[in-house]
BAPADREN-603782 format. One line per field, with one value per residue (C-alpha): residue in three letters; x, y, z. Coordinates in steps of 0.5 Angstrom, whole numbers, plus 2048, in hexadecimal, padded with zeros to 3 digits. Layout:
! BAPADREN-603782
r (ala|...) .
u (X|...) .
v (Y|...) .
w (Z|...) .
This chain:
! BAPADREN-603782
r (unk|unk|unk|unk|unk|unk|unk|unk|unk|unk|unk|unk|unk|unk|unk|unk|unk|unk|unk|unk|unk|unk|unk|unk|unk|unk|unk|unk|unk|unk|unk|unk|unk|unk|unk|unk|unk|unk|unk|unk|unk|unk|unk|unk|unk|unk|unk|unk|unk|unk|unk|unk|unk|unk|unk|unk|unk|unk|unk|unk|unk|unk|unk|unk|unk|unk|unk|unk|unk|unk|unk|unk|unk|unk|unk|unk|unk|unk|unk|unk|unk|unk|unk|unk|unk|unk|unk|unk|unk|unk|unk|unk|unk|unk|unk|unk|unk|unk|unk|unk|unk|unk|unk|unk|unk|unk|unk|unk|unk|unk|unk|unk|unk|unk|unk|unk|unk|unk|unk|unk|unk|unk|unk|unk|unk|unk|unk|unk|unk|unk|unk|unk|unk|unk|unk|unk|unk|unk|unk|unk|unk|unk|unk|unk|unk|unk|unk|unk|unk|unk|unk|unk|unk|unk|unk|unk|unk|unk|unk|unk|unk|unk|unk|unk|unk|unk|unk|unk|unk|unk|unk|unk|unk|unk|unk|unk|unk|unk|unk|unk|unk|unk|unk|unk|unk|unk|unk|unk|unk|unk|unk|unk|unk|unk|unk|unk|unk|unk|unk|unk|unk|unk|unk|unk|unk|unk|unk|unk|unk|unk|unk|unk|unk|unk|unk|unk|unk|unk|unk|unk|unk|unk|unk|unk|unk|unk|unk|unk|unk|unk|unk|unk|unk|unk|unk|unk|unk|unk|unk|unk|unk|unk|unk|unk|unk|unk|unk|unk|unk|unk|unk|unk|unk|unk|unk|unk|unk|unk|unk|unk|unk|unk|unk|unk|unk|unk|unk|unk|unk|unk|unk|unk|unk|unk|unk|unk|unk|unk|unk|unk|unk|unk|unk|unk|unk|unk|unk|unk|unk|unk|unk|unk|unk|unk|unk|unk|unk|unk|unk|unk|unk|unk|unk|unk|unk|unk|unk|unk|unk|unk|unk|unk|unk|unk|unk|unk|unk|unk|unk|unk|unk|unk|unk|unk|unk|unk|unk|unk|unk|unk|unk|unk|unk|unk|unk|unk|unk|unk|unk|unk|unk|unk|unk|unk|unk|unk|unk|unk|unk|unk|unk|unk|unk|unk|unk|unk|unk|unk|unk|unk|unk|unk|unk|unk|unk|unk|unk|unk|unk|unk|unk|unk|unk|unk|unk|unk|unk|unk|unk|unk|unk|unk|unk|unk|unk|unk|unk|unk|unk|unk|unk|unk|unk|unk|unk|unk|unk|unk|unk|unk|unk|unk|unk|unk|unk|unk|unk|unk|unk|unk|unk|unk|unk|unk|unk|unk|unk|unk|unk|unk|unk|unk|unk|unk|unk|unk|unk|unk|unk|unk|unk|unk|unk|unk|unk|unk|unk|unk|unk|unk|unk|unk|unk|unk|unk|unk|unk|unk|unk|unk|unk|unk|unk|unk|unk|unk|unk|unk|unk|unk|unk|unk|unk|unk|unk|unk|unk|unk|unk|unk|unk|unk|unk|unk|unk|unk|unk|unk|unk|unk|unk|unk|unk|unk|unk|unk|unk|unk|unk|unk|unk|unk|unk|unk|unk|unk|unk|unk|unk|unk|unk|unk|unk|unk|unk|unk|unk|unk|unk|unk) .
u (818|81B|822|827|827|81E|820|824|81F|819|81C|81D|816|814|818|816|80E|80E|812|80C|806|80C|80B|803|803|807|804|7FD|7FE|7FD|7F7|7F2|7ED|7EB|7EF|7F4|7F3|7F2|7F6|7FB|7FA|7FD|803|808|80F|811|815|811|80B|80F|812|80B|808|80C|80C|805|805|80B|807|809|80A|810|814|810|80C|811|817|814|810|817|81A|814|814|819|819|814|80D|811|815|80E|80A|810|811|80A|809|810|80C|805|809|80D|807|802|808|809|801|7FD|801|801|7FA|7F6|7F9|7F8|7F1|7EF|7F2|7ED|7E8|7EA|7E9|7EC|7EA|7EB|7E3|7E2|7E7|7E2|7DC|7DF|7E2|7DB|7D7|7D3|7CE|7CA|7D2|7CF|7D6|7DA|7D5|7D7|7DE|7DE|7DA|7DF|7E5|7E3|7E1|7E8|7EC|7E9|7EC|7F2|7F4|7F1|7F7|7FC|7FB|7FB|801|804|801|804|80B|80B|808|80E|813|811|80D|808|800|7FE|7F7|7FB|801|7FC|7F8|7FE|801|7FA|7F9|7FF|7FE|7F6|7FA|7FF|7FA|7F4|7F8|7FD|7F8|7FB|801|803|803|806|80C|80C|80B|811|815|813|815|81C|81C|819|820|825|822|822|82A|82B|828|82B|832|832|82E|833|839|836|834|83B|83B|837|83B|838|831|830|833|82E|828|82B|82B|823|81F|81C|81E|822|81E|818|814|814|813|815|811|813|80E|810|818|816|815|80F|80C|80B|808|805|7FE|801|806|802|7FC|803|805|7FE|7FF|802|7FB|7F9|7FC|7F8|7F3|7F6|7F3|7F8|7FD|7F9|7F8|7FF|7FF|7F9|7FD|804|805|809|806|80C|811|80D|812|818|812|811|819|81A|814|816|81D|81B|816|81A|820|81C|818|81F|822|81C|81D|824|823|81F|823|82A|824|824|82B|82B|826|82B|831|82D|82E|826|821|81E|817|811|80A|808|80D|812|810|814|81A|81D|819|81E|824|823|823|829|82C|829|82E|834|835|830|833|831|82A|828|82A|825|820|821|81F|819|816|817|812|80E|80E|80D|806|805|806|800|7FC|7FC|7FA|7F4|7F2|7F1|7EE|7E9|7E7|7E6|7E2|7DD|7DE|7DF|7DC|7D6|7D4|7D6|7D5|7D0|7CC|7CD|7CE|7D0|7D5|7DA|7E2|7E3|7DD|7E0|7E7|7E3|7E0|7E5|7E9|7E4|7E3|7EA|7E9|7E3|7E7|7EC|7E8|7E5|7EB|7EE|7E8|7E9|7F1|7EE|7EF|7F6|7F6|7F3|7F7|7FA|7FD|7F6|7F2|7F8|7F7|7F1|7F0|7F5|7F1|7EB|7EE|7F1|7EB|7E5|7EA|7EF|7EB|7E7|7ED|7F1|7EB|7E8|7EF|7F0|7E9|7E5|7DF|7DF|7D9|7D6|7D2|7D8|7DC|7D7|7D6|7DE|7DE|7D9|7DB|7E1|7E1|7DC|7E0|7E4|7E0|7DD|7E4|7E7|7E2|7DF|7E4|7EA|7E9|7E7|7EF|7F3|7F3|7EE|7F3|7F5|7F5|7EF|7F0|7F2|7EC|7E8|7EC|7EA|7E3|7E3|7E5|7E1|7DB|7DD|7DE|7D8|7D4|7D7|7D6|7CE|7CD|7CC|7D2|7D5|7D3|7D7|7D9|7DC|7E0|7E1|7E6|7E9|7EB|7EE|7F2|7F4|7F8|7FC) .
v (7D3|7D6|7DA|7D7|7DF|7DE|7D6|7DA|7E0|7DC|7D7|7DB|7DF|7D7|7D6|7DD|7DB|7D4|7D8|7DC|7D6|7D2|7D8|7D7|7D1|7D1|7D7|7D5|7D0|7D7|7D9|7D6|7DD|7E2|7E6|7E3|7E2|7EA|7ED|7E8|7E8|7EF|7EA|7EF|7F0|7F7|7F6|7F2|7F6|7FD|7F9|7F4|7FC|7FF|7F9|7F8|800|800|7FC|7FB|803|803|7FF|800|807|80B|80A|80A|811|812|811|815|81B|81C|81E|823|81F|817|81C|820|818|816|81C|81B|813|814|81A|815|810|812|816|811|80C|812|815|80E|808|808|80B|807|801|802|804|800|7F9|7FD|7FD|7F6|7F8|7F4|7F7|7FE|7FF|7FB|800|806|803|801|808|80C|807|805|800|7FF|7FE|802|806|7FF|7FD|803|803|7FB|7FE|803|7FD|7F9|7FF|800|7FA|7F5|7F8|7FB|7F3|7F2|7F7|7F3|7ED|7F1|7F3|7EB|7EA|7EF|7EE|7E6|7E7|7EC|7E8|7E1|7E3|7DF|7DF|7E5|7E2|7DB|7E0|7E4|7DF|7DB|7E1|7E2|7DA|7DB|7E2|7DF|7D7|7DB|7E0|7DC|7D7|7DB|7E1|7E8|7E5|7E1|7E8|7EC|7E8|7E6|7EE|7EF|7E9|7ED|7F4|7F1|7EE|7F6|7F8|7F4|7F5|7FC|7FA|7F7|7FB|801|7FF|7FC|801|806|802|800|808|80A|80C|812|816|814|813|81B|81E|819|81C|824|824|824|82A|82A|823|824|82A|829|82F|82D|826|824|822|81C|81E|825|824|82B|82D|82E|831|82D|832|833|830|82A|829|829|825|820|820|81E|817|817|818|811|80F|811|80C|806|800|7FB|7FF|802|7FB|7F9|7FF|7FB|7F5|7F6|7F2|7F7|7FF|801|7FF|803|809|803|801|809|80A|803|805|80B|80B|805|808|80F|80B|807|80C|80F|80A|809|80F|80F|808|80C|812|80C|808|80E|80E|807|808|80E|80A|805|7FF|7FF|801|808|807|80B|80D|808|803|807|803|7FD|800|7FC|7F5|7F8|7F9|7F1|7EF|7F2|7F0|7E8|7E8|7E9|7E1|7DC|7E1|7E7|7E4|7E1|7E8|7EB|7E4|7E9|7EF|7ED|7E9|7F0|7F3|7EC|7EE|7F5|7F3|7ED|7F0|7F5|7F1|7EC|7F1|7F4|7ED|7ED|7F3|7F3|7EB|7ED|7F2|7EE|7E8|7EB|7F2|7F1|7E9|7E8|7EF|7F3|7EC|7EA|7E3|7DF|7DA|7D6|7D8|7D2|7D4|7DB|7D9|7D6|7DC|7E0|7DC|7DB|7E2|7E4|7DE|7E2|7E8|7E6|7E3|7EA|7ED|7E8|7EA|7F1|7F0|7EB|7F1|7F2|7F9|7FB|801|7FF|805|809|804|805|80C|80B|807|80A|811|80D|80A|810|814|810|80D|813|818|814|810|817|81A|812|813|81B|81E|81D|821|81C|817|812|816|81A|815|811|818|819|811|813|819|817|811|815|81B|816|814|81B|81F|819|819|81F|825|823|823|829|82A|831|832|82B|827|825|81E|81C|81A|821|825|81E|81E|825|824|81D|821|828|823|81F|825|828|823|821|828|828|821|81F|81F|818|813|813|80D|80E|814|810|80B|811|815|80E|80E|815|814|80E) .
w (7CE|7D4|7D4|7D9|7DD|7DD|7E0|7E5|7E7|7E6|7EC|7F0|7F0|7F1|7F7|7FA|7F8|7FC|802|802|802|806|80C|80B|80D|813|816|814|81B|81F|81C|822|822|81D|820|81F|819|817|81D|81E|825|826|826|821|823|821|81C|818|81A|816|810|80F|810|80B|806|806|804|7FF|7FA|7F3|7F2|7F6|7F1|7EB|7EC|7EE|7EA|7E4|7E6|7E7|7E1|7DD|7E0|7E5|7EC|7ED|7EE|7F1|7F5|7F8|7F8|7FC|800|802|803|808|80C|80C|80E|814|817|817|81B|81F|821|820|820|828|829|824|827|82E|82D|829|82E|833|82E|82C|824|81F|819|818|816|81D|820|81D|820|826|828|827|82B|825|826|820|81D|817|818|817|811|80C|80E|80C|806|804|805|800|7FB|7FB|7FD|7F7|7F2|7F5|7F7|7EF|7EE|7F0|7EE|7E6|7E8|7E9|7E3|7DF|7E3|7E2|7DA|7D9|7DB|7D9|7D3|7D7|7D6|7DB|7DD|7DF|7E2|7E5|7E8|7EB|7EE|7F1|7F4|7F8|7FB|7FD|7FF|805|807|807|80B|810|810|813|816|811|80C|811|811|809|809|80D|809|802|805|806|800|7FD|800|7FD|7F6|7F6|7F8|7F3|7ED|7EF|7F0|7E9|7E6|7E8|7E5|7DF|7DE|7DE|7E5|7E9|7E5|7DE|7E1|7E5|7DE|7DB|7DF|7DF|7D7|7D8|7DA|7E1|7E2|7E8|7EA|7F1|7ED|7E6|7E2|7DD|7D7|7D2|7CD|7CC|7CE|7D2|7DA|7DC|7E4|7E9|7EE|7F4|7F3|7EF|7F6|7FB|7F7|7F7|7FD|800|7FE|806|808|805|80B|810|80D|80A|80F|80D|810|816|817|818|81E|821|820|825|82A|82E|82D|830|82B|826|826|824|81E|81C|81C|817|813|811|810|80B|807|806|804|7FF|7FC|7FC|7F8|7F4|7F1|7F0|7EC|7E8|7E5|7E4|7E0|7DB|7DB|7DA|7D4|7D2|7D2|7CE|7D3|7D4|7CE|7D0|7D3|7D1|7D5|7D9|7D7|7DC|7E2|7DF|7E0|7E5|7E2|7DB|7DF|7E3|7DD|7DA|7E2|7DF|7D9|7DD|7E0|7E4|7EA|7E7|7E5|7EC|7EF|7EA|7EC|7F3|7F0|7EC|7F2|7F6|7F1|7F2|7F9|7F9|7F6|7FA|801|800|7FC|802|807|803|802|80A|80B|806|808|80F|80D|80B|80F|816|815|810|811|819|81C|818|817|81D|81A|820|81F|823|822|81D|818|818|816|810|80F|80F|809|805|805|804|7FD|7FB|7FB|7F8|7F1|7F0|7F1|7EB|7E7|7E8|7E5|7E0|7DB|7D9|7D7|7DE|7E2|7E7|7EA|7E9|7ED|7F3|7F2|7F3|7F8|7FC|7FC|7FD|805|806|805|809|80E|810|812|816|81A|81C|81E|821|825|826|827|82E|82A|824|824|820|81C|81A|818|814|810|810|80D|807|805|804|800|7FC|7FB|7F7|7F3|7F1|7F1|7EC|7E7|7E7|7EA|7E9|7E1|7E1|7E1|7E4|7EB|7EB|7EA|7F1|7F3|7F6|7FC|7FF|7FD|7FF|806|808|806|80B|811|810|80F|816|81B|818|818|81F|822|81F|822|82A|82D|82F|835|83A|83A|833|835|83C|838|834|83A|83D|836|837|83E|83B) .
C-alpha cells in the first residue's frame, strides 16, 4: 500500500511521463524524411539546441554520480571530473560546434559516421561502416544502462518489481522517440533540463536547512581528513587522507575528452538551425553545466551533514548515489506540498536518464538503418519505407538495450564509463582532425577510429589492472594512441584528392 507522499510523488512522475509521450505524438507530424527524423531538419533553435545538448550529456551521473562521490570522498576526485567535463564542454562549443555544422550541411551528413565518410571523400563508404560499428558497440549498453537506472530508481521508490519498472520506463523512452524522432528528443531534452535545474534547487535549499545551516555542513565536511582538499581524498574505509596526485588528476580530468567524440551531442551542432547563434548556445551551455555540476557537488557534501545531523541514514559504497532519492523522501513526509516538490525532484533524476538514454537510442538506430542498411548496402528504398526502417531499428535496439539491463545488479556508471571512453577515443581524434588537419585522409582516419576504440579495450582489462602509474583512465592513453595512428597513418598514405581538400579550403574561408 502506497503512502500518501509516494501517491504524490508517484503523480507527479506519471504527469511528467505522459507530457513526454504527449510531445511525441505531436512532433512525430513534422517527421516527413529520415532526415527529419534523425537531424530534426536542422530546425533547432539556440536554446533548445544548448540545454537538448547539455541534457543529452548530463545523465543520470549529475543528479545521482556526482553527489554521491561527493559524499564519499570529497572534493578532490568530483572537483577534478567536473573541472574537466566544464573544460570539455565549453571547447567543443567553442572549436567544433560551428565547424561541424557547417561542414557537415556541405556534406549533406546526417549522422556522424555519414559525416566522417563524406568528409574524406570515401566512396566504398568503409569509413561510414566501422563508425556505424563502433556506435552500436558502444550505445546498446550504454542505453541498457539507462533503462537499469529507471529500474532501479522506480524499484527504490515504489518498492516496485525492477523487471516490470525497468520495462515500463523502457516502453516510454522508445514510444516518444520512436514516434517524435530527433526533434521530439531535443525538446523532451530541453523540457528535463529544466526540470534537472529545479530538482537540484530544491534538494539544495532543503538540505542546507535540514543540516543546520552552511555553517554546520562546512564544519561537518572539515572534521574529515582530505575531504575539503583539491590534492587529497578522503578515504571512508580507513577515516584517513589519502594523495590525489598529479597523475590520477589529470588521468581525471581527461573525462572533458569524451566530448570531442560523443555523437548524440555533435549531432545537436550538426542539428541548429542558425550557425551563427551558436556563440549565444556555447554561452548558455556552459554557464549551465558549471553551475549544475557546482551545485551537485554541494548537495552531496550538505548530504553527509544531513546524515551527520542524523535527518537521513549515513550512506555507504555505491549506496551514496541515492542521497538526493533519500533526502526526497525525507522532503515527501513533510505534507502533499513537500511530496509533490520531491515528485519534481525524483522526475529530474528520471529525466536525467531519460534525456540521454533517447538520444543514444537515435544515434545508435540510424547507424544500422541509415548508414549500414541504406547506405553501405545500398538498399533502395523510397522515403516512406525508410522512415520505417528506421523505428523499427530504433525498437530492435531498445530490446537488446532491455536484455542488457535485465540483470539488476549490473554496473551503471561502469558501462557509462566505458561507453564514454569508448566515443571519445574512436570518434574525437578523428572529428578535430576530420575538422582542423587539411593533411588528414581516410586512411588516417580509419586507423585513428580502430586504434582507438581498440586501445580501450586493451588498457581496460590488461593495463590498467597493473595498477601504479597504469591506473589511468582509459580514455586519455586510448586518445593519444587515436591521433598518433591518424597523422602516421595519414602523413604514409596518399595525400587527398583535390576534391576532398577543395571543400576543406572552401570551409577554411567561412
Amino acid at each position: 500500500m502506497l503512502t500518501n507522499a509516494q501517491v504524490g510523488i508517484l503523480i507527479v512522475m506519471i504527469v511528467y511521463l505522459l507530457g513526454m509521450i504527449l510531445i511525441g505524438l505531436v512532433i512525430s507530424k513534422q517527421n516527413a524524411t529520415v532526415s527529419d527524423f534523425y537531424l530534426g531538419g536542422r530546425k533547432l533553435g539556440p536554446l533548445v539546441t544548448a540545454m537538448s545538448a547539455e541534457a543529452s550529456d548530463m545523465s543520470s551521473y549529475l543528479l545521482m554520480g556526482l553527489p554521491g562521490l561527493a559524499y564519499l570522498s570529497g572534493l578532490a576526485d568530483v572537483g577534478w571530473t567536473a573541472i574537466g567535463l566544464a573544460l570539455g564542454t565549453y571547447l567543443n562549443w567553442l572549436i567544433v560546434a560551428k565547424r561541424i555544422r557547417r561542414y557537415s550541411a556541405r556534406t549533406g551528413s546526417i549522422t556522424i559516421p555519414d559525416f566522417i565518410s563524406d568528409r574524406y571523400g570515401d566512396k566504398n563508404r568503409i569509413l561510414m561502416l566501422i563508425g556505424a560499428i563502433i556506435i552500436i558497440i558502444f550505445f546498446i549498453p550504454y542505453t541498457g544502462s539507462g533503462f537499469a537506472a529507471c529500474g532501479k530508481l522506480f524499484g527504490s521508490l515504489f518498492g516496485a518489481d525492477y523487471h516490470v519498472a525497468m520495462l515500463i520506463s523502457a516502453v516510454i523512452i522508445v514510444a516518444y522517440t520512436m514516434t517524435g524522432g530527433f526533434l521530439a528528443a531535443s525538446l523532451t531534452d530541453f523540457i528535463q533540463s529544466m526540470i534537472m535545474t529545479i530538482a537540484l534547487i530544491i534538494v539544495l535549499i532543503f538540505g542546507i536547512r535540514t543540516a543546520g545551516g552552511m555553517g554546520a555542513v562546512l564544519d561537518n565536511a572539515r572534521a574529515l581528513p582530505g575531504y575539503l582538499s583539491m590534492t587529497q581524498t578522503y578515504v571512508a574505509d580507513t577515516q584517513s587522507a589519502a594523495p590525489y596526485g598529479f597523475i590520477t588528476i589529470v588521468s581525471t580530468m581527461a573525462w572533458g575528452l569524451g566530448y570531442f567524440g560523443m555523437p548524440h551531442i555533435l549531432l545537436r551542432f550538426m542539428a541548429i538551425e542558425d550557425d551563427s547563434k551558436l556563440s549565444l548556445s556555447r554561452r548558455v551551455a556552459s554557464a549551465w553545466v558549471l553551475i549544475s555540476m557546482f551545485v551537485a557537488i554541494l548537495i552531496g557534501i550538505v548530504g553527509y551533514g544531513m546524515s551527520k545531523a542524523g535527518a537521513v541514514p549515513m550512506l555507504e559504497g555505491s549506496a551514496t548515489e541515492t542521497i538526493i532519492v533519500e533526502i526526497s523522501s525525507l522532503l515527501s513526509s513533510h505534507g502533499w506540498v513537500p511530496a509533490v516538490m520531491a515528485g519534481i525532484v525524483l522526475s529530474g533524476i528520471l529525466a536525467a536518464t531519460m534525456s540521454t538514454a533517447d538520444s543514444q537510442l537515435l544515434a545508435a538506430s540510424s547507424s544500422v538503418s541509415q548508414n549500414i542498411i541504406h547506405e553501405f548496402l545500398h538498399i533502395d528504398i523510397d522515403e516512406k519505407t525508410k522512415m520505417l526502417f528506421a523505428r523499427l531499428s530504433l525498437l530492435i535496439i531498445a530490446v537488446i538495450g532491455v536484455g542488457i539491463a535485465w540483470d539488476p545488479n549490473s554496473s551503471v556508471f561502469g558501462i557509462v564509463s566505458f561507453a564514454w571512453a569508448g566515443f571519445g577515443a574512436a570518434f574525437g581524434p578523428v572529428i578535430l582532425l576530420a575538422l582542423f588537419w587539411r593533411r588528414s585522409n581516410k586512411w588516417g582516419a580509419l586507423a585513428g577510429m580502430i586504434c582507438g576504440g581498440v586501445m580501450i579495450f586493451v588498457w581496460k582489462y590488461a593495463v590498467r589492472p597493473i595498477g601504479g602509474v597504469w591506473n589511468i583512465y582509459e580514455l586519455l592513453p586510448a586518445f593519444i594512441v587515436a591521433i598518433i595512428a591518424d597523422v602516421a597513418v595519414s602523413l604514409l598514405t596518399k595525400a587527398p584528392d583535390k576534391e576532398v581538400t577543395d571543400v576543406f579550403d572552401e570551409m577554411q574561408r567561412l
